[in-house]
C-alpha positions in Angstrom: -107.3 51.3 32.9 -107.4 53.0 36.0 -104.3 54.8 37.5 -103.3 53.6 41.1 -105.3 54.9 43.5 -104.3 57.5 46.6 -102.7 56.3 49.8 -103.8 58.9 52.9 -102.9 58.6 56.3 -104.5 59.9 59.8 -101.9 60.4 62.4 -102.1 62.0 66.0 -102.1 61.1 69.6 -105.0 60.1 71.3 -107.0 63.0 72.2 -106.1 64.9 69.4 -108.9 64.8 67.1 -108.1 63.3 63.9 -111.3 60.4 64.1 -113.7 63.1 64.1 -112.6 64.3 60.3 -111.9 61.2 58.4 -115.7 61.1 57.2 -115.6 64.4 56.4 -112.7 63.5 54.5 -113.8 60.5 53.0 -117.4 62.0 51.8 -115.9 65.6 50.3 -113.4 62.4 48.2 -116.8 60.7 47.5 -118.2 64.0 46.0 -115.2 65.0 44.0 -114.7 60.9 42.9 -117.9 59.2 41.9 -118.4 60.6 38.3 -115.0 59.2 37.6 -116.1 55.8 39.3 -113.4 56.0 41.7 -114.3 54.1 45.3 -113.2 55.7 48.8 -112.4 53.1 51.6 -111.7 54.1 55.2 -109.9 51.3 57.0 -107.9 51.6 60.6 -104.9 50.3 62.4 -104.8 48.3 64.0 -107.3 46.0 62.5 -108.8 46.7 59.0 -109.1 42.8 58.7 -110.6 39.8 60.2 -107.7 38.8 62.1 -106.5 42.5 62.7 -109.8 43.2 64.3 -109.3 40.2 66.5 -105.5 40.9 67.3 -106.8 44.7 67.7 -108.2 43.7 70.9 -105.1 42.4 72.1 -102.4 44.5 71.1 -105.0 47.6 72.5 -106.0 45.7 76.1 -103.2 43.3 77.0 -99.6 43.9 78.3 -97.0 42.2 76.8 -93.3 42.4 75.6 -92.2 45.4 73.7 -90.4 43.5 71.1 -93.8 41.2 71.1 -95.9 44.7 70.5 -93.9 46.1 67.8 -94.0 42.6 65.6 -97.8 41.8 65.8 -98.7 45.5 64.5 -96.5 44.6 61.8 -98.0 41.4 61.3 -101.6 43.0 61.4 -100.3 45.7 58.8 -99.0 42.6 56.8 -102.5 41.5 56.7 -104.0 44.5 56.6 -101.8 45.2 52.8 -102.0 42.5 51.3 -105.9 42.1 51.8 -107.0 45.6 51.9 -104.7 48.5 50.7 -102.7 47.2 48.1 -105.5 46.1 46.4 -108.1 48.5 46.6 -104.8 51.1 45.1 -104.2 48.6 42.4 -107.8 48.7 41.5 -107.5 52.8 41.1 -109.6 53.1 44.3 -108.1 56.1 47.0 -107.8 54.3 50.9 -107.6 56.4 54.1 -106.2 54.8 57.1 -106.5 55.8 60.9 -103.2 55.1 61.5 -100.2 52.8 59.5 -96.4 52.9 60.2 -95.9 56.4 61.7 -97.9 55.3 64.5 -95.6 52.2 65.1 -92.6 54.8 65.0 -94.5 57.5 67.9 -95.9 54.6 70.0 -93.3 51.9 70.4 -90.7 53.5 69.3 -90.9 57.3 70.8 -93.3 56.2 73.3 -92.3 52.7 74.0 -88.2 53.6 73.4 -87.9 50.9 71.0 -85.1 51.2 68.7 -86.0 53.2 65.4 -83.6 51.3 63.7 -85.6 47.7 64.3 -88.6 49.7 63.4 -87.2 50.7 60.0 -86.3 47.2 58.9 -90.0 45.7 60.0 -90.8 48.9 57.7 -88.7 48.1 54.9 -89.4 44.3 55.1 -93.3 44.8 55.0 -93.7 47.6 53.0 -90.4 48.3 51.3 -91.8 49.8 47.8 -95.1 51.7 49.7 -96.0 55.0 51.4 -98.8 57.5 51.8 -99.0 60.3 49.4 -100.0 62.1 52.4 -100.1 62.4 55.8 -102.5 64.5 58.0 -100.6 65.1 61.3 -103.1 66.0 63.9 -101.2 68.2 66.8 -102.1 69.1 69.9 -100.7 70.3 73.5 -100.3 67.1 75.6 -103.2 69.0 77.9 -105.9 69.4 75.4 -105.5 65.9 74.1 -105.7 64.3 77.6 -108.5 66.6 78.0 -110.7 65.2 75.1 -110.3 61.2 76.1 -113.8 60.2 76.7 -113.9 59.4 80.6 -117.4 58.1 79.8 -115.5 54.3 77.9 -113.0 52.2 79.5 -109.5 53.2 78.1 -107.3 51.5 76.3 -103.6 50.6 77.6 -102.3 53.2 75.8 -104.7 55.8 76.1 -103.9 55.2 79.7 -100.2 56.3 79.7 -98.9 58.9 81.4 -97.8 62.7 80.0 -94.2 61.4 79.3 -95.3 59.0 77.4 -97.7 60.7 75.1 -95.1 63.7 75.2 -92.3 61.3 73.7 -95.1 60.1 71.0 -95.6 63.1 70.1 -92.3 64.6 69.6 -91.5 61.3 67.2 -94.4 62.0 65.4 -92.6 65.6 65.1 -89.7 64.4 64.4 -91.0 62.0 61.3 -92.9 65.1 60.2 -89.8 67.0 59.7 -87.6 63.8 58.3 -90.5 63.7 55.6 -92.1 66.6 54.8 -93.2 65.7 51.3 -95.9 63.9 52.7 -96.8 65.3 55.8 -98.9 68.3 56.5 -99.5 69.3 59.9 -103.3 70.1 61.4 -103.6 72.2 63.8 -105.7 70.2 65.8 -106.7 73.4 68.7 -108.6 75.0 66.1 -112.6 75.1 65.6 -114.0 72.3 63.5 -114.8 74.9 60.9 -111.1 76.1 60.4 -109.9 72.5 60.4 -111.9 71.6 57.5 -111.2 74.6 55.5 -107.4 73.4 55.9 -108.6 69.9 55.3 -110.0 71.2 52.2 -107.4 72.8 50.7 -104.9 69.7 51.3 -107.8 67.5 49.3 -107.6 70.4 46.3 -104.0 70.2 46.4 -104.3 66.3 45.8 -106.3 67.0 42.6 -104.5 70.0 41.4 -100.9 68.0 41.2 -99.3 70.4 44.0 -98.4 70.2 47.0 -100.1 72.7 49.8 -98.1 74.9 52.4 -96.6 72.4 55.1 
């Protein structure tokens, strides 16, 4: 029988970078994986289902109460558990997600001001038993990350926020990294693609070797 598989995380504002490495990720996983016929899924939040693709769409493009904003990404993470993550980790199979709860903590609760507090019981009622074994923070100055948005695609509503906004999201993001640094390792996210996966590659050998790498 297998052992349960790997939970990892992507984390960052927008602008910051972290899409462009989760392949890389996911194929040097592949590589180190396949003789031991492990399988590597890359899913996303929100969405990684039929209905979270479809509530994706809203929950990215239309306003609507807070309160209203915080539950449906719960209820798409719901979903997105019990149909994707939970099993493909009970199967032995290693998951990497572009995004999961720490988002919902930077965006409606740093950015949005939405109590932490009701964040951490929708946390604790729909995940109560699960985390990531780790959690790539990808950080960058609030100038560099406005910077990269595409200007070339229509933004999302919350790629459109303004600098307080994303600065707020950020600093929660911060400030989970620090409430849990067992799991978290902070990327550097200003760096060349070349030194970026060199760190990426040492947190993946960590993973194998049983350790944990330098925060």
């Amino acid at each position: 029988m297998k052992p349960t598989g790997k939970f990892i995380t992507f984390e960052g504002i927008d602008g910051a970078g972290k899409s462009t490495h989760i392949a890389y990720v996911a194929e040097q996983l592949r590589q180190r994986l396949q003789a031991q016929g492990v399988a590597v899924l890359t899913t996303r939040e929100p969405g990684g289902t039929p209905l979270g693709e479809a509530l994706r769409e809203i929950l990215l493009q239309q306003k609507m109460h807070l309160e209203t904003e915080a539950l449906l990404m719960f209820a798409v993470r719901r979903e997105h558990l019990a149909q994707v993550i939970e099993p493909a980790l009970q199967r032995g199979d290693w998951v990497i997600s572009d995004r999961f709860t720490d988002a919902s903590f930077a965006y409606q609760g740093g950015g949005r001001k939405l109590s932490l507090d009701k964040l951490a019981v929708l946390e604790q009622w729909v995940h109560p038993h699960l985390q990531p074994d780790l959690t790539l923070l990808f950080d960058v100055p609030l100038d560099v990350a406005r910077a990269r948005l595409d200007a070339s695609r229509e933004l999302d509503k919350f790629e459109k926020e303004q600098a307080d906004f994303f600065g707020a999201t950020r600093n929660e993001y911060l400030r989970r990294a620090a409430e849990f640094p067992q799991r978290f390792r902070i990327v550097d996210s200003t760096q060349t693609i070349a030194a970026i996966r060199a760190r990426l590659d040492q947190l993946i050998a960590s993973l194998f070797a049983g350790g944990q790498a330098q925060p």
